[in-house]
ROGU-944237 format. One record per atom (N, C-alpha, C, O): residue number from 1; residue in one letter; atom name; z, x, y. Coordinates in steps of 0.2 Angstrom, whole numbers, plus 5000, padded with zeros to 4 digits. Layout:
<atoms>
+-----+------+------+------+------+------+
|  nr | rest | atom |   zz |   xx |   yy |
+-----+------+------+------+------+------+
| NUM |    A |   CA |    Z |    X |    Y |
...
+-----+------+------+------+------+------+
</atoms>
This chain:
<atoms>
+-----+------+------+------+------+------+
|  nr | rest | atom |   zz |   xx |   yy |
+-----+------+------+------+------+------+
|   1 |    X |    N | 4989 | 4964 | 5079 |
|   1 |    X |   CA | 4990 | 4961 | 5072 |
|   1 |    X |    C | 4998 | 4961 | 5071 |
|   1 |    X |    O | 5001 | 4965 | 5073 |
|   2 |    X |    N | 5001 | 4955 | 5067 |
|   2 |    X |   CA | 5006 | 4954 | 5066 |
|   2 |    X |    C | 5008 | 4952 | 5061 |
|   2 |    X |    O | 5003 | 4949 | 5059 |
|   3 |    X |    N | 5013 | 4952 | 5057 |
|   3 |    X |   CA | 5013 | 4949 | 5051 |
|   3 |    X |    C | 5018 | 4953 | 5047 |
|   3 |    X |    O | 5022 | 4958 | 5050 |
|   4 |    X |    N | 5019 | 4952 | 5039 |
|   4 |    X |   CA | 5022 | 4956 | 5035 |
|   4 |    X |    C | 5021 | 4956 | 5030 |
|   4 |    X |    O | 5021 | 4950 | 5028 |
|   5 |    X |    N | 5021 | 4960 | 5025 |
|   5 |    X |   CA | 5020 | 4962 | 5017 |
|   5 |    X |    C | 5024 | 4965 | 5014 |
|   5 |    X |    O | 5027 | 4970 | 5016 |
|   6 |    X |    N | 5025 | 4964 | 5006 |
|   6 |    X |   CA | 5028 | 4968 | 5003 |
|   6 |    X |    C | 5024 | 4975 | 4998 |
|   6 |    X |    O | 5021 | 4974 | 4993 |
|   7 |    X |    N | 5024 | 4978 | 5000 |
|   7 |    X |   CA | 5020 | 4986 | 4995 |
|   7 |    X |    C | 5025 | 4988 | 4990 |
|   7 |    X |    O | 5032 | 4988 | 4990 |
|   8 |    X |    N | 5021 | 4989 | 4986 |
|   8 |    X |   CA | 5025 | 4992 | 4979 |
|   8 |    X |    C | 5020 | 4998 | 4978 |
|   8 |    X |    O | 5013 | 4999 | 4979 |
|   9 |    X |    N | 5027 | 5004 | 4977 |
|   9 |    X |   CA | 5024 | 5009 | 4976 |
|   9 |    X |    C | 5021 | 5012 | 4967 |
|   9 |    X |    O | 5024 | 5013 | 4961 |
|  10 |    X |    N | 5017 | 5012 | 4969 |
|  10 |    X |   CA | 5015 | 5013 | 4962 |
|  10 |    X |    C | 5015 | 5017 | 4957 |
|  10 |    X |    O | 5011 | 5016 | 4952 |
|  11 |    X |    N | 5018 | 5023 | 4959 |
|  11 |    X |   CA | 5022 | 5027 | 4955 |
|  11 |    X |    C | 5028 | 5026 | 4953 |
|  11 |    X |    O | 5031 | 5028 | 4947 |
|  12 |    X |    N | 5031 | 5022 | 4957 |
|  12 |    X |   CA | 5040 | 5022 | 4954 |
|  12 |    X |    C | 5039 | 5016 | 4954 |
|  12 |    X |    O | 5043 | 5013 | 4950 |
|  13 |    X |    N | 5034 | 5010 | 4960 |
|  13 |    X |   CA | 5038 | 5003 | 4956 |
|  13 |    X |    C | 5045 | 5000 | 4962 |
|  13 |    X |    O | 5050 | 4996 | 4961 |
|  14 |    X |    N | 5045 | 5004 | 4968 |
|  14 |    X |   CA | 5049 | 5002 | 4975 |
|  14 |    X |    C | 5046 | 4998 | 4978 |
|  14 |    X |    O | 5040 | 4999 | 4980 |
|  15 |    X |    N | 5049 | 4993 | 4978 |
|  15 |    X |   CA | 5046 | 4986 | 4984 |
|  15 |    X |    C | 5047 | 4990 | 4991 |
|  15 |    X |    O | 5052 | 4994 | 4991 |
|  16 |    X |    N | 5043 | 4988 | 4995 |
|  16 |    X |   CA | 5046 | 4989 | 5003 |
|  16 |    X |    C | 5042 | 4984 | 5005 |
|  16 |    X |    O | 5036 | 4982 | 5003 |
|  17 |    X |    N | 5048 | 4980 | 5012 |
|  17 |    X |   CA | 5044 | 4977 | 5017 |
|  17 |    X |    C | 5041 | 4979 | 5021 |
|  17 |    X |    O | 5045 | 4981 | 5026 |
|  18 |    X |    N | 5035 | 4979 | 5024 |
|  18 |    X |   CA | 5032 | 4982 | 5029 |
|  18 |    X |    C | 5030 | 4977 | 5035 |
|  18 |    X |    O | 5025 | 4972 | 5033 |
|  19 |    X |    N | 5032 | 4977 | 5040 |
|  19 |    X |   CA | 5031 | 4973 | 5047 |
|  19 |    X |    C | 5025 | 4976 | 5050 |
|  19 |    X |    O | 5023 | 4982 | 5049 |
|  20 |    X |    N | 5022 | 4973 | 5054 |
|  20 |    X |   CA | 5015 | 4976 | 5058 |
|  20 |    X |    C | 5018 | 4970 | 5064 |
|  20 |    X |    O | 5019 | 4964 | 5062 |
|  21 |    X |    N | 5019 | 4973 | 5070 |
|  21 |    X |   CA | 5018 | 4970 | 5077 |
|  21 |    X |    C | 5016 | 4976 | 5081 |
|  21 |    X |    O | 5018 | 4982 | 5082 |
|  22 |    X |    N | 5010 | 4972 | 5086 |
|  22 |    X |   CA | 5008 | 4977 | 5090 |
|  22 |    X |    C | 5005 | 4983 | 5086 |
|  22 |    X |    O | 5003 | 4984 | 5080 |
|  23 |    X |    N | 5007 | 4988 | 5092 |
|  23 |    X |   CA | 5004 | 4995 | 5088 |
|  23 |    X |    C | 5009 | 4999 | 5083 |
|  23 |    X |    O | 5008 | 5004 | 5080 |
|  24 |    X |    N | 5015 | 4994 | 5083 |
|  24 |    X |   CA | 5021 | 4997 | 5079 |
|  24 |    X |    C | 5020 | 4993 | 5070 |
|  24 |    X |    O | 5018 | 4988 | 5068 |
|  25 |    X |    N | 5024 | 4999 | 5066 |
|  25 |    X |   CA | 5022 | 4996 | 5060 |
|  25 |    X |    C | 5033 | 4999 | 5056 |
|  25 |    X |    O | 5036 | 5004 | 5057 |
|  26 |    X |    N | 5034 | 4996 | 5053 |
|  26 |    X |   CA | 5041 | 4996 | 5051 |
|  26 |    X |    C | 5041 | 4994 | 5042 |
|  26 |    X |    O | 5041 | 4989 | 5040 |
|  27 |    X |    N | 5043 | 5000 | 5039 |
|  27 |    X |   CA | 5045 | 4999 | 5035 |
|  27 |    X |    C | 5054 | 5002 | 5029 |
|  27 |    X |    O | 5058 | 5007 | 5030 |
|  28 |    X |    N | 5054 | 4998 | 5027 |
|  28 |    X |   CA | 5058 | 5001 | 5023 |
|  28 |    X |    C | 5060 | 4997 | 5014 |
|  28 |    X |    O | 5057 | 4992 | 5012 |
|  29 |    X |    N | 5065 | 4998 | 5010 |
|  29 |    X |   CA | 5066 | 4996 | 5004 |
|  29 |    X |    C | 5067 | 4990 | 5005 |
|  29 |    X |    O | 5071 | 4989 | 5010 |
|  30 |    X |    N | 5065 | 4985 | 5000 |
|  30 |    X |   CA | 5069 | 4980 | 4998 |
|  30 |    X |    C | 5076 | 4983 | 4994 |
|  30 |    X |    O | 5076 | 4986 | 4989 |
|  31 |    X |    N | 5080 | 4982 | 4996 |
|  31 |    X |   CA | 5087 | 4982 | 4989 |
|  31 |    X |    C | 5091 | 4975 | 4987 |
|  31 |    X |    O | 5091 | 4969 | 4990 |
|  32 |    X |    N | 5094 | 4977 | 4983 |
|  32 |    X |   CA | 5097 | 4969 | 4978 |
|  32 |    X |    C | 5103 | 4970 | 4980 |
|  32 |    X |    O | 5105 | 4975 | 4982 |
|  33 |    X |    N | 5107 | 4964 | 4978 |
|  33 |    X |   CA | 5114 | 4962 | 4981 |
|  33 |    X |    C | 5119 | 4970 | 4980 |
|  33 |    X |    O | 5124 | 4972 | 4982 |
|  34 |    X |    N | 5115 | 4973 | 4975 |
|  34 |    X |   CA | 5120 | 4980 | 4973 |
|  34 |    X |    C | 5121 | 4982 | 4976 |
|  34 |    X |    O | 5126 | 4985 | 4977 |
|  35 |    X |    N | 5114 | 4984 | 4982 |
|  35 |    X |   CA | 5113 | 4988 | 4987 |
|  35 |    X |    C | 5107 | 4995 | 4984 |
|  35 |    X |    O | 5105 | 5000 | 4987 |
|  36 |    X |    N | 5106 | 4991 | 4976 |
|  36 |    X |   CA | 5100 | 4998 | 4975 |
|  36 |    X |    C | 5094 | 4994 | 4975 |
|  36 |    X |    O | 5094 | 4988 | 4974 |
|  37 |    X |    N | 5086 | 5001 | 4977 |
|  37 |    X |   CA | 5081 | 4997 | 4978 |
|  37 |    X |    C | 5079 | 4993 | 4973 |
|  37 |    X |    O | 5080 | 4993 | 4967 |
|  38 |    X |    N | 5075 | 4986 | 4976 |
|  38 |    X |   CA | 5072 | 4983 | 4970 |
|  38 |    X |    C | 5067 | 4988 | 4968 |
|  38 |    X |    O | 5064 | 4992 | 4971 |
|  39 |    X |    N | 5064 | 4986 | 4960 |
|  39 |    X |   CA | 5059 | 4990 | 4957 |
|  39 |    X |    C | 5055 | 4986 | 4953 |
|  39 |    X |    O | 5058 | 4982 | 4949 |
|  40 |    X |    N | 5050 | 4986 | 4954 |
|  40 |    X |   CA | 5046 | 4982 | 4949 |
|  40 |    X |    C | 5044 | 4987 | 4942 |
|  40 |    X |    O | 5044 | 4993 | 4942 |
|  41 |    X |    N | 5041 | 4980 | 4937 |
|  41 |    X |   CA | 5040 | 4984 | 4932 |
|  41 |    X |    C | 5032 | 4987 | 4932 |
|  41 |    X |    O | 5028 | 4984 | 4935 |
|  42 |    X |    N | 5032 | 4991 | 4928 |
|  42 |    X |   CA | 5028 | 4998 | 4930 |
|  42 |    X |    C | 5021 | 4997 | 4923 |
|  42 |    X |    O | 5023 | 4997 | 4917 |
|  43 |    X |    N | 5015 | 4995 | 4924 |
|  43 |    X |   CA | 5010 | 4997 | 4926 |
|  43 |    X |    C | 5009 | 4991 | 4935 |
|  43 |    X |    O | 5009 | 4984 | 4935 |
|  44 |    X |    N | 5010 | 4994 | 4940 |
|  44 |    X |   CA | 5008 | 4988 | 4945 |
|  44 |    X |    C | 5001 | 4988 | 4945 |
|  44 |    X |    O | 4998 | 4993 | 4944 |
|  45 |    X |    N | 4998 | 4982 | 4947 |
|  45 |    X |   CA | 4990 | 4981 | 4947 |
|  45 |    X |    C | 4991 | 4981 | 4953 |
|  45 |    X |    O | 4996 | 4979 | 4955 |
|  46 |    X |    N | 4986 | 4986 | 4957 |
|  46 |    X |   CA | 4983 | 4985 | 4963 |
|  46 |    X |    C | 4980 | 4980 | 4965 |
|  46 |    X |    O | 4976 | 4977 | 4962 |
|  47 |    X |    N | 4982 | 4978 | 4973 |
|  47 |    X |   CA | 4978 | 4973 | 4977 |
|  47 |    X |    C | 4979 | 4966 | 4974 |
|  47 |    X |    O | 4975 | 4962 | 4973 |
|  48 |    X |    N | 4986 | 4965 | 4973 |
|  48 |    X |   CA | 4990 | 4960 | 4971 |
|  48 |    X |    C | 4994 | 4957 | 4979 |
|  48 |    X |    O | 4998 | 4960 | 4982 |
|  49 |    X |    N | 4991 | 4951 | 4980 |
|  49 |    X |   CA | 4998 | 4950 | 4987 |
|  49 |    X |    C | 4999 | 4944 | 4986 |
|  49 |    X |    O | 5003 | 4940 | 4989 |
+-----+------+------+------+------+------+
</atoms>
């Protein structure tokens, strides 16, 4: 499986990108040109892509 998504956590509202290649999977935050993470706004709906 390969490909890529973004997850928003749903307590705080942190984007991360997460990669799947192979059996390896990579994530980490999105951040904005500031350099802080992005955050979305907070109720997130689940099972949104």
């Amino acid at each position: 499986m390969e490909g890529g998504q973004i997850w928003v956590d749903t307590e705080t509202g942190v984007q991360y990108l997460v990669i799947f290649s192979g059996y390896g999977i990579a994530l980490t935050p999105l951040l904005g040109p500031d350099g802080k993470p992005i955050i979305s706004p907070l109720p997130v709906e689940e099972g949104l892509d």
